[in-house]
DRENPA-3360 file (N, C-alpha, C; in nm, 2 decimals, always signed):
BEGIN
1 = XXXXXXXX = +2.80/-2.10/+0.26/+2.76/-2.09/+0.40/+2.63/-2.16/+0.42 ~ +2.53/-2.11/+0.30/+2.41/-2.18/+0.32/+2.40/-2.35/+0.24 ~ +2.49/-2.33/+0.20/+2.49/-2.51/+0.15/+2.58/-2.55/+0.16 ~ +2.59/-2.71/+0.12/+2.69/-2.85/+0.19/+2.71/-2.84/+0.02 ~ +2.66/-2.87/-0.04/+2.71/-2.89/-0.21/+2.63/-2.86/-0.33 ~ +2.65/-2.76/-0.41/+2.54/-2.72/-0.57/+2.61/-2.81/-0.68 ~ +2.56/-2.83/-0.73/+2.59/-2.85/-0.89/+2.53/-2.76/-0.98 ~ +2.64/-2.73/-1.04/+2.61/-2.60/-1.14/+2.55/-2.65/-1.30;
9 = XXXXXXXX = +2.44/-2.63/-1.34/+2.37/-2.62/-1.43/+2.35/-2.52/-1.55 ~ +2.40/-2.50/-1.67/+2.42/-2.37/-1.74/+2.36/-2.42/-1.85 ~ +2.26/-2.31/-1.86/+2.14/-2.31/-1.95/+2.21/-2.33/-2.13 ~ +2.32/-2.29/-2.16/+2.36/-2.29/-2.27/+2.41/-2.42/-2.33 ~ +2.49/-2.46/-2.17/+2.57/-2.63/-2.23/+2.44/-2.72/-2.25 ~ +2.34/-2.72/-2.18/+2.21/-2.80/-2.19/+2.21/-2.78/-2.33 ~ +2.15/-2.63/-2.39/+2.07/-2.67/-2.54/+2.19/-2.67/-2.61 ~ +2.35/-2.70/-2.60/+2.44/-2.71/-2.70/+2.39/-2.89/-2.68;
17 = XXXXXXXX = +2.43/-2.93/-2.57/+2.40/-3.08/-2.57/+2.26/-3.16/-2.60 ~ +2.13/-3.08/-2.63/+2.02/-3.09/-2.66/+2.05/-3.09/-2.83 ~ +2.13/-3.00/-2.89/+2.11/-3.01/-3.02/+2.26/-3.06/-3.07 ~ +2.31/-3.10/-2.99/+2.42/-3.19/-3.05/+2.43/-3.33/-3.02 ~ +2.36/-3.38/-2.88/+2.35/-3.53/-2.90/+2.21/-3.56/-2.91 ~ +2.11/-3.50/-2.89/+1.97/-3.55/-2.88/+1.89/-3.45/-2.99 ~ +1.96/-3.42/-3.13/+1.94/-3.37/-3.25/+1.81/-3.31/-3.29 ~ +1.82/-3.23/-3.16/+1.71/-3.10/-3.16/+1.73/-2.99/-3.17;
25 = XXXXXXXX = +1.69/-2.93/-3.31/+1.76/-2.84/-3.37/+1.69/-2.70/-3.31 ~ +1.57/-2.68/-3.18/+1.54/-2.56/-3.13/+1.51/-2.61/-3.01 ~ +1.60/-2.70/-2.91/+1.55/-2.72/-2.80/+1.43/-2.59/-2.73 ~ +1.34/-2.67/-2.67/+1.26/-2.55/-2.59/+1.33/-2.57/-2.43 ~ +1.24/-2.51/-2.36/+1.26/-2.49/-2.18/+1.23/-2.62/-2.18 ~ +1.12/-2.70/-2.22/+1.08/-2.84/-2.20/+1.20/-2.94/-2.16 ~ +1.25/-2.93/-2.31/+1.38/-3.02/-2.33/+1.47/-2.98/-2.22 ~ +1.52/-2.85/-2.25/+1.58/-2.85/-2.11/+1.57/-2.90/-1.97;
33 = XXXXXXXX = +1.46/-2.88/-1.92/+1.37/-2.89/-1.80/+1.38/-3.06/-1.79 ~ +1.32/-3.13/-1.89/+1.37/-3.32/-1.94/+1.46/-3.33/-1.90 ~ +1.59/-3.26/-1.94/+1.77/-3.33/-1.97/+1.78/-3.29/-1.75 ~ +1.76/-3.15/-1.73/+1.80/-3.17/-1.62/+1.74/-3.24/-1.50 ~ +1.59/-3.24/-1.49/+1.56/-3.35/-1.41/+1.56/-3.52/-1.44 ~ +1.61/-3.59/-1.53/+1.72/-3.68/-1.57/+1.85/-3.67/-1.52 ~ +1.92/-3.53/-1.52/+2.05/-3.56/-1.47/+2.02/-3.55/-1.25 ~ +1.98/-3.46/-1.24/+1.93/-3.47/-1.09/+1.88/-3.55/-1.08;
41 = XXXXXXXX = +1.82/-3.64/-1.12/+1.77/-3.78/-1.10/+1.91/-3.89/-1.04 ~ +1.96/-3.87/-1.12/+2.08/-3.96/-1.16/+2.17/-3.93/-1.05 ~ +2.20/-3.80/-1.03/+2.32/-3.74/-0.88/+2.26/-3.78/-0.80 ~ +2.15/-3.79/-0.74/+2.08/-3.80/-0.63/+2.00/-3.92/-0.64 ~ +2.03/-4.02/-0.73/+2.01/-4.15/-0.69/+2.03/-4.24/-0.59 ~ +2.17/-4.21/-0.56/+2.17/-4.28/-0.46/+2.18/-4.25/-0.31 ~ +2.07/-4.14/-0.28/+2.06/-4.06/-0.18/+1.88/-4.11/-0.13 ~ +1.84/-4.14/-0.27/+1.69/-4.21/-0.25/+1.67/-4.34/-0.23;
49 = XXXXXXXX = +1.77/-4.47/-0.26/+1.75/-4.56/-0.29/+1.86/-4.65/-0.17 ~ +1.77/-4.78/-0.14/+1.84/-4.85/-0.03/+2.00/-4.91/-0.08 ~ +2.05/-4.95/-0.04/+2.14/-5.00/-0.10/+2.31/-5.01/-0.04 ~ +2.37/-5.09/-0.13/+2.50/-5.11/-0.08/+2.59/-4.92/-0.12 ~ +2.53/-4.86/-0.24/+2.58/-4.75/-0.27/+2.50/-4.66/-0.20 ~ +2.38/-4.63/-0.14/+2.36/-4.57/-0.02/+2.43/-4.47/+0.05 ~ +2.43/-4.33/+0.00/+2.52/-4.30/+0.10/+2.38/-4.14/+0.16 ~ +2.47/-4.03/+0.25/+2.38/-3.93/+0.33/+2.44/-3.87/+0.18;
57 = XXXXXXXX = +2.37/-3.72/+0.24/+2.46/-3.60/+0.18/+2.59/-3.56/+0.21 ~ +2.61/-3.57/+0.32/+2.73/-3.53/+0.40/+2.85/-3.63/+0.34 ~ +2.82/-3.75/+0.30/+2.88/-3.86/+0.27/+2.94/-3.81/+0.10 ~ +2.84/-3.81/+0.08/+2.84/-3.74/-0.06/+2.94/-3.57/-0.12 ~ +2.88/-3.54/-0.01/+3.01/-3.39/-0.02/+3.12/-3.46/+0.02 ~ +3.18/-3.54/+0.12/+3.32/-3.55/+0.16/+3.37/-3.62/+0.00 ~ +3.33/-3.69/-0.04/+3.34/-3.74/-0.20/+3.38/-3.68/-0.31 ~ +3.32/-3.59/-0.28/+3.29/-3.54/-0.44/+3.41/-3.41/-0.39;
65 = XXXXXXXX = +3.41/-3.33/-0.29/+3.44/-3.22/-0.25/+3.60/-3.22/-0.20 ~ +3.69/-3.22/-0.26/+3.81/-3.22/-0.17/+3.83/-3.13/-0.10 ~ +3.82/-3.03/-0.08/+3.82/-2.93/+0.03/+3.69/-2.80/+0.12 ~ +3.71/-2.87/+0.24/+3.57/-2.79/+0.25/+3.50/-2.64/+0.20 ~ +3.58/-2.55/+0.17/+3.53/-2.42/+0.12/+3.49/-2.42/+0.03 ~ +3.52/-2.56/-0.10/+3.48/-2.58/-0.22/+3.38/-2.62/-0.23 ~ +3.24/-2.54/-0.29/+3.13/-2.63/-0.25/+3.06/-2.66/-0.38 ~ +3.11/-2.61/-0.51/+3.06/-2.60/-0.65/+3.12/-2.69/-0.73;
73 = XXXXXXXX = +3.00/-2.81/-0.74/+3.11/-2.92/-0.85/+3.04/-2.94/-1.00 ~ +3.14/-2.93/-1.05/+3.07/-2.93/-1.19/+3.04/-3.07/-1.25 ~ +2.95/-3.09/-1.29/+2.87/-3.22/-1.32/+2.85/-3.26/-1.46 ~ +2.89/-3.37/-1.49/+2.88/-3.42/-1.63/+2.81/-3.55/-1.64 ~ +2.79/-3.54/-1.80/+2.62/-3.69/-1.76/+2.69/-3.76/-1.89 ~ +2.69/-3.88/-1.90/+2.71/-3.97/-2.02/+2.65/-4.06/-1.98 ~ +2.61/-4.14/-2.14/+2.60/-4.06/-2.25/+2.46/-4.05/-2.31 ~ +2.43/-3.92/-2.37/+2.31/-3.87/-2.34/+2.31/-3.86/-2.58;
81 = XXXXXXXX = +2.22/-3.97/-2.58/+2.19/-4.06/-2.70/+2.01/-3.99/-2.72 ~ +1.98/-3.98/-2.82/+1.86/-4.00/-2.87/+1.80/-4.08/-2.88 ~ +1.68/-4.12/-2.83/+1.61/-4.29/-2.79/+1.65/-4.33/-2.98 ~ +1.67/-4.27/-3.11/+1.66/-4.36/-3.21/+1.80/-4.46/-3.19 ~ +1.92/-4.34/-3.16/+2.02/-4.36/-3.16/+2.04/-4.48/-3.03 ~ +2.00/-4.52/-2.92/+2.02/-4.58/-2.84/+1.96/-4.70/-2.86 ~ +1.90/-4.74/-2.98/+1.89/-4.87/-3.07/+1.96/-4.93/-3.10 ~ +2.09/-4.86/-3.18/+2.18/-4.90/-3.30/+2.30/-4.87/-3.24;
89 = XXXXXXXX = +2.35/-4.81/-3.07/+2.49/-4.76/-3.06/+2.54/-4.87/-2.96 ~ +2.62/-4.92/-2.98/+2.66/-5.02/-2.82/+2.78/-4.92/-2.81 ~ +2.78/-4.85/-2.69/+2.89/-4.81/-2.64/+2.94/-4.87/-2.50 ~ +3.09/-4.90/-2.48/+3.13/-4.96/-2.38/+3.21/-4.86/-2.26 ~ +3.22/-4.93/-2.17/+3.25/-4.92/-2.03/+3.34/-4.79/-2.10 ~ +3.47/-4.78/-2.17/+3.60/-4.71/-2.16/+3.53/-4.58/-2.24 ~ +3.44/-4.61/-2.30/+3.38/-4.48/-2.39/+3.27/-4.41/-2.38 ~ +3.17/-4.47/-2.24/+3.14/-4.39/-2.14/+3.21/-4.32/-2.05;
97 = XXXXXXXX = +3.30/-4.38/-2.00/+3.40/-4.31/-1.92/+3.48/-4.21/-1.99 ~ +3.53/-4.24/-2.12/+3.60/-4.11/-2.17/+3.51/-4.00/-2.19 ~ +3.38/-4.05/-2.22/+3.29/-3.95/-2.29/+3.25/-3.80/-2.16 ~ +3.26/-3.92/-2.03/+3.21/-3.81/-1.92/+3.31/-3.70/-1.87 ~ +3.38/-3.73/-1.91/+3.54/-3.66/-1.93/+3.53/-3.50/-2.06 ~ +3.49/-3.58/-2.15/+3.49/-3.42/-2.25/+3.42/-3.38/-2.22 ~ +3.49/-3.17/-2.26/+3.40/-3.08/-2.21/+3.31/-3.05/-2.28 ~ +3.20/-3.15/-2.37/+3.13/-3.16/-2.43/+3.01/-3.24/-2.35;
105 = XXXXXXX = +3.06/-3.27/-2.19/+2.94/-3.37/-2.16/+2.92/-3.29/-2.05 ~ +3.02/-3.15/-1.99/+3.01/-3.08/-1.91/+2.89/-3.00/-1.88 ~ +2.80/-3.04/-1.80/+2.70/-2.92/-1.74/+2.69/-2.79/-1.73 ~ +2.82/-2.74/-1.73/+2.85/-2.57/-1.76/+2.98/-2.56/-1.82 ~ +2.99/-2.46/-1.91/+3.07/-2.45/-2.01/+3.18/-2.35/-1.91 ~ +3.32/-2.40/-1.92/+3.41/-2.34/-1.84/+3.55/-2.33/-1.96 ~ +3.63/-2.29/-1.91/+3.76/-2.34/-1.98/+3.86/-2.43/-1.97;
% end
């Protein structure tokens, strides 16, 4: 009622994906606090920036949201590398895309 769209953020998928792709073996709040304002950076990029992908909010819920009572979308980020590893990895178009797909790149851990 009070919002147009959340994205749900779960503190556990963060430090599982903190110490499984970015090989920190006691993420703090920090790390955490890094990875998600990086991913809200990234959803609402193109809410800040001029452009041919430019869109409102409103534009953005009809998108993302197929039906209006549904207002909780779960958000996934790929691919989230450790600056050593993002040296040495060339990953492509099909394996980004698969990757955003496992529930391993999922924002909140569901079933």
């Amino acid at each position: 009622e009070h919002t147009d769209v959340t994205f749900m953020v779960d503190n556990e998928s963060l430090y599982d994906i903190c110490r499984r792709n970015l090989d920190i073996e006691r993420p703090t709040y920090t790390n955490l606090n890094r990875l998600t304002a990086q991913i809200i950076s990234s959803l609402t990029a193109s809410l800040r920036f001029d452009g041919a992908l430019n869109v409102d909010l409103t534009e953005f819920q009809t998108n993302l949201v197929p039906y209006p009572r549904i207002h909780l979308a779960i958000a996934s980020f790929a691919p989230i590398i450790s600056a050593e590893k993002a040296y040495h990895e060339q990953l492509s178009v099909a394996e980004i895309t698969n990757a955003v797909f496992e529930p391993a790149s999922m924002l909140v851990k569901v079933d």
